[in-house]
Steps between C-alpha positions, in 0.01 A plus 500: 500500500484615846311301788262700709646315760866516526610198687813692617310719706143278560453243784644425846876414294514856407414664844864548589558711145140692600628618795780661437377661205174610736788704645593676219155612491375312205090346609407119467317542168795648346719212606232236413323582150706761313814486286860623675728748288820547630637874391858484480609844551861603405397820702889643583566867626831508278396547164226669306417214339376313815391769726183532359367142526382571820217687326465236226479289755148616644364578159535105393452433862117660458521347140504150654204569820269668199517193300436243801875420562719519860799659430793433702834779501871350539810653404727419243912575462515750277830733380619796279794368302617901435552460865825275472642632215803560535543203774566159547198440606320542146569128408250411785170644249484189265508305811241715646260408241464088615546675894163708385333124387599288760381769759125524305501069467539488922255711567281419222538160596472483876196738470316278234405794289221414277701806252691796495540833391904618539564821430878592367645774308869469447800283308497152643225542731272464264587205347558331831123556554437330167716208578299435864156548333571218298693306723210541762257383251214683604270786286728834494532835410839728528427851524773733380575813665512709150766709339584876713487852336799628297699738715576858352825697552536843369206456240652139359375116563702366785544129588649270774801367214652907463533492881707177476696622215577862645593339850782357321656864452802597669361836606135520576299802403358739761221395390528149462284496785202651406513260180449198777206692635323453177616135343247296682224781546242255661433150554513231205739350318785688320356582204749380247474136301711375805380158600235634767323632202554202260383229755210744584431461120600148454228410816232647309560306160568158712130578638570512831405839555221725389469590102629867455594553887910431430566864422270741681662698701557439881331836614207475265176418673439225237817303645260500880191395232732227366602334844130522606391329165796262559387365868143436363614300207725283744177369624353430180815303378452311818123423478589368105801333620729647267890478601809672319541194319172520334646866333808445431573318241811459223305721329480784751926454616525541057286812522719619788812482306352692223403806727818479648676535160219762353612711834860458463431343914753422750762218440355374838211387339657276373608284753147607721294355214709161442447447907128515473524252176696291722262528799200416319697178345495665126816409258633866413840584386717842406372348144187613550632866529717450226184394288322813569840754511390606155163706628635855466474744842212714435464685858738783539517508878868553652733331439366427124402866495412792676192458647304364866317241561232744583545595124418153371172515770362789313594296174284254575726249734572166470111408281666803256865289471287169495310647174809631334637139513218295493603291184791350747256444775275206626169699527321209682701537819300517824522747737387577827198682437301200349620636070782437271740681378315550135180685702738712703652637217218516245427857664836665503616756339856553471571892540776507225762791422661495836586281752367156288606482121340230217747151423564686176658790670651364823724677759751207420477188314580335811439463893709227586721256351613167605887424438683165444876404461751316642437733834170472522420152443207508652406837373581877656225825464549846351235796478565572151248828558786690690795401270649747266446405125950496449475240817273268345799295437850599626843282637694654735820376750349366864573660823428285754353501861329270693244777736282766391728668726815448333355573189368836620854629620623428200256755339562713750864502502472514090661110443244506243507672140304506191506178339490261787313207622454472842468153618270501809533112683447364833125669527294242398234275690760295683833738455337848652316288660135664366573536172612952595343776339791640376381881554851651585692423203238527223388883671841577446549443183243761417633698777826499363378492102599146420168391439525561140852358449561204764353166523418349762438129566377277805332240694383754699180689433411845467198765609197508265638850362848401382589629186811467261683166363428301830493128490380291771353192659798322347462121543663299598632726781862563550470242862347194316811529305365670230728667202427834674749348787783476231516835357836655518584882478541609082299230374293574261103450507236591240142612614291478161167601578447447135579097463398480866867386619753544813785358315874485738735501248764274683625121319363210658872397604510803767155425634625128525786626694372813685170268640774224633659797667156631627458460841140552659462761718333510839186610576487879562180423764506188698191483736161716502231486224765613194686177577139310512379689202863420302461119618140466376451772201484441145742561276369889310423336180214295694412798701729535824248390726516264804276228331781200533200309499382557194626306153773611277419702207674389148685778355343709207 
C-alpha cells in the first residue's frame, strides 16, 4: 500500500532529489505525499504507430493528476521494423526489444517510480515494455497505441503487406505510387494479424492493459478515453499495491497462447511470451504451445483471412475471441482493471458471420504448430493458418544459404523451383546475431509465386504476416552447432505439419562425418549491443531474450 509519506522524497535526506525536481516545476506536496508514475512514451516521428503517443501521452498524463497521482514523461527507444526491411539492419529489432527494457528499468529505477504507465504500439516494443514492468516490480499499465484504418485503392482494402509484395516487381506501376499514399492511411498499427496487432491482443488477455481497449482503433476518440482511464487506474494499482506479478499468472501466459492460436497471431509471439514467463521466473516451454496447437483459428483477420483488425473491433475484439474459446481459457485471470477474465467476457457478444467464426466452423483447424525432429531438437514454429492444405506435409531437395540475403538472390535470380526446400541458417539468436526477420526472402516467394510450392526453413524468424510453408525458430541454431549447420545442398528434409516433424533425411554416418568436418564460423558482428545481445540471449526455444541470469528451462 502506498505511504502518505514517501521516504524517497520526505525529510532533509531527500532535499537534494526535491530540488531538482522543484526545477522541473513539480510543487513540494507533489514530491512529498503523492504517488510518482513514470509515462514511458515511445513517442517517435517515424512511424504511425508512435507518432501519436504524444497525445496519449497528455490524456493518461491528466488521467494520473485527476486521480491524485504525479505523473512524470520520459522517452522510450522505439522503431518501425518495415523500416529495415530489406537491410541488414533488421536483425537489430529482437534486440531492440531488451534495449526498450533496460532503457524503462534505468529510469524507472533511478527515478524511484512508485508505478508506471508505458505506452507502446508496435512488434517488439511492446513486449519490451512488458518485460521492464515486471522486471521493475512496481504497479503497471502498458497502453497500446491501437490498430490504424484499412487503406483503400481503387475501391479495394489495401494493406502495408501488398506494398511489400508489389515492391518486389521488376517494373513498378505508374501508379505504384499512389498505392503507398494509401497503405498506412493514418496513425496505428498496420492493421493486419502482424505481431503489432497480436501483442496488442496478447497485452490485453495477460491483463496488463485495459479489458476491450487492444483493438479500438488509433483515431477513435475512445483510444484518448482509454489512455485517460489508463493513467487513473495506475494510481489505483499503486494505492492497492498491486504489481504485474500479482496478474500474471501461468494461467494468464496459458490464456495468451490460446488467443494467439484462436487468431492465427504472429510467430513472434512466441518467443515474446516465453521471455515474460522467463522474466517473471515461471517454468514454460514450446510444450505448452504444443498442448494448446489443437484450438482451431476462429478470427479471419489477414493473414488467416481477409479481414482488419478494425474488423475483429466491430466483432467484438479480443472479450468476443475470449468467449468463442472460453472452454480453453482460465476465466479467473486478473487483470488490470480490478476483474477476471470470466466477468470481462460474461458480456460479450461475438458478432459472428464475418470476421470471427464458431470452433465448429473455424477459418483453419490450426494457428500454429510446434515441430520436432532430428533438426529441431529443441523444437522449430510454423503458422499453420497461412499454409496451403497440399503443403501440410511435403519433402523436397535443400538449397542452401547461410543470409537472408543469399537466399533472396537466389529467388530473384530463379535458383529456386517448385518443389524445393530452402534451408535458411546462420540467422538465429547468436548466428544473425538477433535472431533476423527474414522479410526479403519470404516476400519473395510470394513475389515471385513460390509461396505455394517452396519450403522454406530457418533459425531465423519471420514478420507476423508471413504466409506459406515457412518454418522457423529452429533450435538449436545452425552456430551452437546445431543439425541446421550440417545440411548439404539435395538433401532431403520433410516438414509434416501433420505428425509435427522437421525430419533431415541424411544417415547418421554422414552427420558423424560432416559435424567432424564442421568448422564454426566467426561471428558476423563482433562489438556493439548485437554482440552483447548474442553473448547474453537465450537460446529461441526459451525466448531469445537477454535474461542470462535467469534459470534454464527443461525442454517440453
Amino acid at each position: 500500500m502506498f505511504s502518505l509519506a514517501n521516504p524517497f522524497w520526505d525529510g532533509p535526506q531527500a532535499a537534494h532529489r526535491r530540488v531538482v525536481y522543484k526545477g522541473a516545476g513539480y510543487s513540494d506536496s507533489d514530491l512529498r505525499y503523492k504517488p510518482h508514475i513514470g509515462v514511458g512514451n515511445t513517442y517517435m516521428e517515424g512511424s504511425p504507430a508512435h507518432i501519436q503517443m504524444r497525445s496519449l501521452a497528455e490524456a493518461v498524463k491528466q488521467g494520473i493528476w485527476e486521480a491524485g497521482g504525479v505523473p512524470v514523461e520520459f522517452g522510450v527507444p522505439a522503431t518501425c521494423g518495415n523500416v529495415a526491411i530489406g537491410t541488414e539492419c533488421m536483425r537489430y529489432e529482437l534486440a531492440g526489444r531488451d534495449v526498450v527494457a533496460m532503457s524503462i528499468e534505468f529510469v524507472a529505477s533511478v527515478h524511484n517510480f512508485d508505478g508506471m504507465v508505458l505506452l507502446a504500439c508496435c512488434d517488439n516494443i511492446i513486449p519490451g515494455t512488458i518485460l521492464a514492468a515486471i522486471r521493475c516490480a512496481v504497479p503497471a499499465v502498458i497502453l497500446t497505441g491501437g490498430p490504424m484504418l484499412p487503406g483503400v485503392y481503387k475501391g479495394q482494402q489495401l494493406m502495408t503487406p501488398d506494398i511489400n509484395v508489389g515492391s518486389f516487381q521488376e517494373e513498378v506501376p505508374w501508379d505504384f505510387s499512389a498505392m503507398e499514399d494509401e497503405a498506412c492511411p493514418g496513425v496505428g498499427a498496420c492493421t493486419v494479424m502482424g505481431t503489432a496487432n497480436t501483442i496488442q491482443i496478447l497485452t490485453e488477455v495477460l491483463g496488463l492493459s485495459l479489458p476491450g481497449s487492444a483493438t479500438v482503433p488509433a483515431v477513435s476518440a475512445e483510444r484518448i478515453r482509454i489512455a485517460r482511464e489508463s493513467g487513473r487506474r495506475a494510481v489505483t494499482l499503486v494505492r492497492d499495491g498491486i504489481k504485474p506479478q500479482d496478474i500474471i499468472s501461468k494461467g494468464s501466459i496459458d490464456n495468451a497462447v490460446a488467443v494467439e492460436m484462436a487468431v492465427g497471431g504472429s510467430s513472434n509471439a512466441v518467443l515474446h511470451l516465453l521471455a515474460i514467463a522467463m522474466e517473471l521466473g515461471i517454468p514454460y516451454s514450446l510444450g505448452e504451445f504444443d498442448r494448446r496447437s489443437q484450438i482451431p483459428c476462429i478470427c479471419g483477420v489477414r493473414s488467416a483471412g481477409p479481414y482488419s483488425v478494425v474488423d475483429l473491433f466491430h466483432a467484438g475484439g479480443v472479450p468476443a475471441i475470449a468467449r468463442i474459446i472460453e472452454e480453453y481459457l482460465d476465466l479467473t485471470a486478473r487483470n488490470i482493471a480490478g476483474t477476471v477474465l470470466g466477468e470481462v467476457i460474461a458480456t460479450a457478444k461475438p458478432v459472428l458471420g464475418g470476421v470471427l467464426r464458431p470452433l465448429e466452423d473455424p477459418w483453419h483447424r490450426s494457428g500454429l504448430t510446434v515441430l520436432y525432429g532430428n533438426l529441431a531438437e529443441e523444437g522449430a514454429i510454423i503458422r499453420t493458418s497461412g499454409v496451403p492444405q497440399g503443403m501440410l506435409c511435403f519433402t523436397g531437395p535443400a538449397k542452401v544459404y547461410d543470409s537472408d540475403n543469399e537466399a533472396f538472390q537466389a529467388i530473384k535470380g530463379g535458383e529456386i523451383v517448385a518443389g524445393d526446400v530452402i534451408v535458411l541458417r546462420y540467422e538465429g539468436v547468436k548466428g544473425s546475431p538477433g535472431m533476423n526477420e527474414l522479410m526479403l526472402s519470404t516476400d519473395a516467394l510470394v513475389a515471385y509465386g513460390l509461396d505455394k510450392t517452396t519450403g522454406l526453413i530457418s533459425d531465423g524468424r519471420f514478420s507476423g504476416f508471413n504466409h506459406g510453408p515457412i518454418v522457423g525458430h529452429i533450435s538449436p541454431e545452425a552456430m551452437d552447432g546445431g543439425l541446421l549447420a550440417l545440411v548439404a545442398a539435395g538433401d532431403m528434409i520433410t516438414v509434416d505439419c501433420l505428425a509435427k516433424k522437421l525430419t533431415l533425411h541424411v544417415d547418421e554416418e554422414t552427420i558423424a562425418n560432416r559435424r567432424a568436418d564442421w568448422v564454426h564460423p566467426e561471428p558476423k558482428i563482433q562489438k556493439g549491443m548485437l554482440a552483447i545481445y548474442a553473448a547474453t540471449a537465450r537460446p529461441s526455444h526459451e525466448g531469445a531474450a537477454m535474461q542470462n541470469w535467469a534459470r534454464p528451462r527443461v525442454s517440453r
